[in-house]
C-alpha positions in Angstrom: 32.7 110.3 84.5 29.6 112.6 84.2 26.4 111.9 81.9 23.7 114.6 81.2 20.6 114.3 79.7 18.4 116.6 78.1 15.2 115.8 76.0 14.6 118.3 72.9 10.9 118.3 72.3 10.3 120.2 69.2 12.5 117.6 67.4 11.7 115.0 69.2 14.9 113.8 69.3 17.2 113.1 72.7 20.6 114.4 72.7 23.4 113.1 75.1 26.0 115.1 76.1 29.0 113.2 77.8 31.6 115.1 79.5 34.7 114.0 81.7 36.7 115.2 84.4 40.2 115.8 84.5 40.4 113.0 87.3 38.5 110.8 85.2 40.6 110.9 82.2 43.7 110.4 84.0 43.3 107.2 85.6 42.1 106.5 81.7 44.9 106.5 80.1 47.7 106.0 83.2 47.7 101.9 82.5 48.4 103.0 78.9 51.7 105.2 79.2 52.6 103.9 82.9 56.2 102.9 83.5 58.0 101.9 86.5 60.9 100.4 88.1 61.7 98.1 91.2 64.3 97.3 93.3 64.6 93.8 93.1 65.1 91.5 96.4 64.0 88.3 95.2 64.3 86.0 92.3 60.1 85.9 92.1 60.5 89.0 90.2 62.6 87.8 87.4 61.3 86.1 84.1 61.9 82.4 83.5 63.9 84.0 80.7 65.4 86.0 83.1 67.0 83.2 85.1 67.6 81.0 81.7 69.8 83.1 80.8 71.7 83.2 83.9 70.4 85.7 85.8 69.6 85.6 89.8 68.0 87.4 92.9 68.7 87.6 96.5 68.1 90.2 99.3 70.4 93.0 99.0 70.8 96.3 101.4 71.3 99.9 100.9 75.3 101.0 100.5 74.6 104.0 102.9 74.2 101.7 105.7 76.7 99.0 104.5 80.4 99.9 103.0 81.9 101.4 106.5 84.5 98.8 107.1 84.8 97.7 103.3 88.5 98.0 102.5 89.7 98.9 98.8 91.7 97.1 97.0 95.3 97.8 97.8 93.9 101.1 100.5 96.7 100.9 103.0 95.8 101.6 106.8 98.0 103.8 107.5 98.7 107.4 105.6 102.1 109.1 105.8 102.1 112.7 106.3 105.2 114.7 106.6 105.7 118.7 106.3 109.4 118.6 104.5 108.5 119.2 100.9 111.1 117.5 99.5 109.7 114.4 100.9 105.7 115.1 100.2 105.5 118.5 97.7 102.0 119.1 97.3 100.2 117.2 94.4 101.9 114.0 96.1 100.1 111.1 95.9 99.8 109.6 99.6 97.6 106.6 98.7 95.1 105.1 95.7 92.9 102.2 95.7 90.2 100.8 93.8 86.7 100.3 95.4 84.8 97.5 93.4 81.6 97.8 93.3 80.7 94.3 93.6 82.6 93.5 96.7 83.3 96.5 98.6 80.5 99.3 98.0 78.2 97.2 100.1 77.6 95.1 103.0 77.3 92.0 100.5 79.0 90.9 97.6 77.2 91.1 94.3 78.0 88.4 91.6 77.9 90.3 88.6 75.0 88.5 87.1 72.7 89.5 90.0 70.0 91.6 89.2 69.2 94.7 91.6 66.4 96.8 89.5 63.6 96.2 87.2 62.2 98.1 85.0 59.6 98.6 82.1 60.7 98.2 78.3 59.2 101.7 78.4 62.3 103.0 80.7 64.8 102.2 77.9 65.8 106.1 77.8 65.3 107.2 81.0 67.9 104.7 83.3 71.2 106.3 85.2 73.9 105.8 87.3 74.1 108.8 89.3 77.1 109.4 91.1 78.1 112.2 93.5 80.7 112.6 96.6 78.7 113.8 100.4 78.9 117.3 100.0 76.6 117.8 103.2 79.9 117.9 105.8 82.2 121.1 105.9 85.1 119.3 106.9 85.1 116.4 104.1 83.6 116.7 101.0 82.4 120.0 100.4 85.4 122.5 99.0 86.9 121.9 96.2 91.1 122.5 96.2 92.3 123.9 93.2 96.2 122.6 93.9 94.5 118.8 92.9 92.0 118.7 89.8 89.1 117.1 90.7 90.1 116.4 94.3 88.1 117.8 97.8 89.8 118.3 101.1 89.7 115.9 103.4 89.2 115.4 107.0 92.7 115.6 108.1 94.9 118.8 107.2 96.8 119.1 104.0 94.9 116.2 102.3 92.3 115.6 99.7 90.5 113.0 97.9 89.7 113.0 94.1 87.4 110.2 93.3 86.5 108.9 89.7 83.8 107.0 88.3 85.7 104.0 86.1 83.5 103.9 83.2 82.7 107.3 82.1 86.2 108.6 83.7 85.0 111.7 85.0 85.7 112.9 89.0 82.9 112.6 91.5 82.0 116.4 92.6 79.7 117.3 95.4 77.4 118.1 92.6 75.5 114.8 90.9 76.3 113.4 87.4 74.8 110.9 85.4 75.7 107.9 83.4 73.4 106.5 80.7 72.7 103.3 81.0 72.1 101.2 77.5 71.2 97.9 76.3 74.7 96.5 76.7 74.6 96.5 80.3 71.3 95.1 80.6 69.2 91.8 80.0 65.9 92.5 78.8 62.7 90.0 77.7 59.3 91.3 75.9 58.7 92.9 78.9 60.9 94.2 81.6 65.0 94.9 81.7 66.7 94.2 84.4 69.9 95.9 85.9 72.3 93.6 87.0 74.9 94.2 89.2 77.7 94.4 86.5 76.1 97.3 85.2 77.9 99.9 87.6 80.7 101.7 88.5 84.1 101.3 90.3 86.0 103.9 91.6 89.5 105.1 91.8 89.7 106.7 95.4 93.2 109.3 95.6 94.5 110.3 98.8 96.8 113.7 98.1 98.7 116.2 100.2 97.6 119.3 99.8 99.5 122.9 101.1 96.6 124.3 102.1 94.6 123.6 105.2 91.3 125.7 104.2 89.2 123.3 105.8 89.6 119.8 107.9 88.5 118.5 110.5 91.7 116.9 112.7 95.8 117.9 112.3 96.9 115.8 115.3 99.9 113.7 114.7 98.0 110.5 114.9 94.4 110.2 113.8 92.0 107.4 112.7 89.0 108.4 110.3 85.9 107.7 112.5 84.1 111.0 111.3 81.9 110.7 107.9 81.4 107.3 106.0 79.4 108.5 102.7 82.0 109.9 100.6 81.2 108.4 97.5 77.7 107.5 96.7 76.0 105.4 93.7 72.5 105.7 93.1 70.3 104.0 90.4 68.1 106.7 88.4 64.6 105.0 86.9 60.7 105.7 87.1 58.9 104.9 90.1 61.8 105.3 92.6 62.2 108.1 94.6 66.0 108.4 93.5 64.4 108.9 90.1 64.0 112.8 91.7 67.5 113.3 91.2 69.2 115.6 88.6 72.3 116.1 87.2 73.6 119.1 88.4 71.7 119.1 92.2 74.2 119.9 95.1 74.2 116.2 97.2 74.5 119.2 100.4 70.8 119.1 99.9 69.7 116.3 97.7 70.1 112.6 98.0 66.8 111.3 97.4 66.1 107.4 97.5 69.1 106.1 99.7 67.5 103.6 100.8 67.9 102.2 97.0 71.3 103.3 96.0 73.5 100.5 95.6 76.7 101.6 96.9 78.6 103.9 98.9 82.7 104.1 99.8 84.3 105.9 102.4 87.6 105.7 104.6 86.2 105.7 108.0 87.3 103.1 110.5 89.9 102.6 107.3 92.7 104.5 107.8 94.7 106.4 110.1 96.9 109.8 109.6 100.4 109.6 110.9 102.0 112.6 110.9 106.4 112.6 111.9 109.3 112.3 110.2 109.0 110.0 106.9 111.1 107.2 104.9 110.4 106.3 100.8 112.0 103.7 98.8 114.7 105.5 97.0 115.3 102.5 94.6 114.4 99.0 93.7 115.5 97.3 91.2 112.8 96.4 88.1 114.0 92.7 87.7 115.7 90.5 89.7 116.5 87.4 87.4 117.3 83.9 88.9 119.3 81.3 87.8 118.1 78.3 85.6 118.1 75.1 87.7 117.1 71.6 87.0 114.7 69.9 89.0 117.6 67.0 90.1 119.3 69.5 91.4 116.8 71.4 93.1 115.5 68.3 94.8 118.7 67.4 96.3 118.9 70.8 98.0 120.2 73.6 95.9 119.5 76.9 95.8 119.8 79.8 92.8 119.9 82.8 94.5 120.5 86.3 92.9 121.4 89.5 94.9 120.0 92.8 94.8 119.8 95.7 96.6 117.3 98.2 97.7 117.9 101.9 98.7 116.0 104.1 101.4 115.5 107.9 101.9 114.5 109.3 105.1 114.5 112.5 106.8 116.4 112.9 110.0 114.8 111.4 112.9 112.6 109.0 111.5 112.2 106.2 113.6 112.6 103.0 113.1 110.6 100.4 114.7 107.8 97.9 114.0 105.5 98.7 117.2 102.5 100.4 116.7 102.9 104.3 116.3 101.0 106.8 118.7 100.3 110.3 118.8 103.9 110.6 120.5 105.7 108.2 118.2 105.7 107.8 114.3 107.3 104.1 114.1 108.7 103.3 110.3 109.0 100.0 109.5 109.5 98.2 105.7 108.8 94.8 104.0 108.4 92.6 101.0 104.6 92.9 99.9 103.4 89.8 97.8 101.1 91.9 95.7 99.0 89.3 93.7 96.2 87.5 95.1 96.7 84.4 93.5 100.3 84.0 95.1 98.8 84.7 98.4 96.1 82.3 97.2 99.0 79.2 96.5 101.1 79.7 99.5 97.7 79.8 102.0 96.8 76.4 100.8 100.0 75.3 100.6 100.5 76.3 104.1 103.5 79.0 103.6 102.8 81.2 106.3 103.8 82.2 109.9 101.4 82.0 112.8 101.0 85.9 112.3 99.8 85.5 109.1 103.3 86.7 107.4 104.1 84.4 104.2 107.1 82.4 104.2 107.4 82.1 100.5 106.8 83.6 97.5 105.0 81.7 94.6 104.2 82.2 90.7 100.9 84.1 90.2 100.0 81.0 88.0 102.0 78.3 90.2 101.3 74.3 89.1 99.4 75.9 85.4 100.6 74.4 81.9 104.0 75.5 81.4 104.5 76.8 84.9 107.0 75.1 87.7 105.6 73.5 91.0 106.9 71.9 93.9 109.5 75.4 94.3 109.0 79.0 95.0 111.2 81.8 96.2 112.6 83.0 99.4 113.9 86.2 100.5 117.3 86.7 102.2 118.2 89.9 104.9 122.5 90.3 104.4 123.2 88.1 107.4 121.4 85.0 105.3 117.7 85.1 107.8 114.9 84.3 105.8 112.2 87.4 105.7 108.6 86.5 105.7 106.9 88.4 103.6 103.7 90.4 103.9 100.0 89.8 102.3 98.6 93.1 102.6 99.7 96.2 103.6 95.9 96.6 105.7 97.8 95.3 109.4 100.7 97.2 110.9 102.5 97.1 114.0 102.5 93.5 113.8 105.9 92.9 113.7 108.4 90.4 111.5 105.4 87.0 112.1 103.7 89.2 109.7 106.4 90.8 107.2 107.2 94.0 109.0 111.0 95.1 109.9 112.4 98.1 111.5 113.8 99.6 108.3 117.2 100.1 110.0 117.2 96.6 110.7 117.6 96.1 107.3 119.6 98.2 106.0 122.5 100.5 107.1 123.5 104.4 106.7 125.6 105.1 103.8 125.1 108.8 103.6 123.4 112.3 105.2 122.9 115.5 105.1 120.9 118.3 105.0 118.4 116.2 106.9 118.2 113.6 105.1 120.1 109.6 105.6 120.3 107.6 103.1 120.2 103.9 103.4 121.1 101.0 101.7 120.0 96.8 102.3 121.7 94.5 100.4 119.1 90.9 99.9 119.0 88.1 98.5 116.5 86.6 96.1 116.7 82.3 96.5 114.7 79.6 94.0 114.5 76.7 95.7 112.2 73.6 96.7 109.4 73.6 98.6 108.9 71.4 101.4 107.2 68.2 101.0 106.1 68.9 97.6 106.9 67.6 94.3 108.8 69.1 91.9 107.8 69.7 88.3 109.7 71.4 85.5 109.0 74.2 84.3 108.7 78.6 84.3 108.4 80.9 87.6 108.0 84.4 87.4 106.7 86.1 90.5 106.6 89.9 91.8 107.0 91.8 95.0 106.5 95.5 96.2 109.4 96.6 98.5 107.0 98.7 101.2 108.0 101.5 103.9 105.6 102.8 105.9 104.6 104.4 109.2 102.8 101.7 111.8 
């Protein structure tokens, strides 16, 4: 601030004139309009009505350093890629899964109560989710394909990814978005909201073949993503973070501002590998296998309801079948029985169901031992020559052979037709209720599912 004085004489009178710099008046009236936000690490910067109501703290770090080795939810490790059409026209979906934000966009789990920003009641207006896909790498990320809405090419030949944001449903582009955050994802007390983890996205990450090959990176018949990890990036949007300088609308090529605060990334590398040879698909499965009603006298003296059903196979000539690991010389197909809800994995783990290589030996009820649900039986699965298939828990490890649910599709099955290039096959099984060992029976419903699964190894 500057003060002048000057005296008037003749009027005997002192005037003051008071003027202020520019500087000056700033810092003034700064504390008045100021708002800011935080990332928060600890639970010392949440309210006591913060953490009343439920809320916690911890630690947390950036997604661009965190979510390479993350798997999806139901992302397979290996992708089929074949160049007969009538297998894989283009627009074919090769592979989805979900990437949760709270356990698979960072190196930590979130609960969904945690909080990972706070702001001023000021910031009300001005908080986003932004969301963009690395457009900064020509060979994943930056071209858009016009034979896929939405999707980019992808780092092997005649693929591309089309990611989408969950809760406002639009794709990711190379170009950032924004998502308004409001007061029903947030806690707030007189003074600050807080952004808790629930407050973001999941994604839904598409694999597609594409014709075209304008760009990629690798077209060998067997390659694992090791190349870019950042294709789909979450950043938090508020006053007083440097991710705040990011608009909607700025090419990620250049900006990504503030990664050390964004909250989550997803990406494929060290995920999955591209197998390129000649392919297999399930032709047919039936919807619903139903089993026969059994009491639980005669269950616990030994005997079995079984139902039969069959499942058919397509594959182009020359596929080969075989549950070793493929190589760049050798595209090995193999199928199996995928036990496709977690909490039937869940049962038969503690339960002790499973092989030494991790295969399940039995399939349960989602809801196994609940009110109005059976325990003390499950269901087994039967090859035509009456050998019990294990059964697999994920579809993340191949080329581990039958201790973990994998059979040489032609092991299975046998050729009832071909031409053309193509063989059709056919494997007649055998769906079994029965009791479990050393457990006690209870009356009651099952209903379980599986995914019959052919892939390359």
């Amino acid at each position: 601030m500057k003060i002048s004085l000057c005296s008037m004489d003749n009027a005997k009178k002192r005037k003051i004139s008071i003027s202020f710099s520019s500087a000056v008046l700033s810092i003034l009236i700064s504390p008045l309009s100021h708002a800011f936000c935080i990332k928060v690490n600890s639970i010392s910067s949440l309210s006591r009505q913060a953490i009343a109501a439920g809320y916690t703290a911890s630690a947390w770090q950036s997604g661009t350093t965190a979510a390479l080795s993350t798997p999806f939810s139901g992302l397979p490790s290996i992708i089929n890629i074949t160049n007969n059409m009538s297998f894989q026209p283009p627009g074919s979906l090769l592979a989805s899964a979900v990437g949760q934000f709270l356990i698979s966009g960072s190196i930590q789990h979130f609960s969904p109560n945690q909080i990972l920003f706070r702001c001023s009641v000021n910031d009300a207006n001005g908080l986003y989710e932004m969301y963009a896909r690395n457009g900064s790498y020509p060979s994943a990320g930056q071209y858009a394909t016009d034979e896929v809405d939405g999707a980019y090419y992808d780092i092997a030949a005649n693929t591309a990814v089309r990611i989408t944001n969950l809760k406002s449903g639009e794709y990711y582009s190379r170009y950032w978005k924004g998502r308004k955050l409001t007061a029903d994802s947030w806690y707030a007390d007189n003074e600050y909201i807080y952004i808790p983890a629930s407050a973001f996205s999941d994604i839904l990450y598409e694999i597609f073949k594409v014709s075209s090959t304008r760009q990629y990176q690798n077209s060998s018949s067997y390659f694992k993503d090791d190349f870019m990890p950042n294709r789909a990036m979450i950043a938090f949007k508020g006053p007083g973070l440097e991710s705040d300088l990011l608009q909607v609308g700025q090419d990620s090529w250049f900006y990504q501002w503030g990664a050390r605060e964004w909250p989550a990334t997803w990406g494929t590398n060290g995920l999955v590998t591209f197998v390129r040879g000649a392919s297999c698909q399930i032709e047919h499965v039936p919807p619903l296998v139903i089993l026969p009603a059994a009491t639980v006298r005669s269950l616990s003296l030994g005997e079995k309801k079984p139902s039969v059903f069959s499942v058919s196979v397509r594959c182009e000539s020359g596929a080969k079948s075989d549950t070793r690991p493929s190589s760049s010389s050798n595209a090995n197909i193999a199928m199996g029985f995928l036990v496709n809800q977690y909490e039937s994995i869940a049962h038969a783990n503690r339960l002790g169901l499973m092989t030494s290589g991790g295969g399940l030996t039995w399939l349960l009820d989602a809801r196994y031992g609940q009110p109005g649900k059976a325990s003390g039986v499950g269901i087994r699965i039967y090859d035509d020559k009456g050998e019990a298939l294990n059964l697999l828990p994920d579809i993340r490890t191949t080329g581990t052979g039958n201790a973990r649910g994998w059979y040489a599709y032609k092991s299975l099955t046998s050729l009832v037709s071909s031409g053309d290039g193509v063989d059709i096959y056919n494997g007649e099984f055998t769906a079994s209720l029965e009791a479990l060992p050393r457990q006690q029976i209870t009356p009651g419903k099952v209903n379980a599912q599986l995914q019959v699964i052919i892939s390359f190894q």
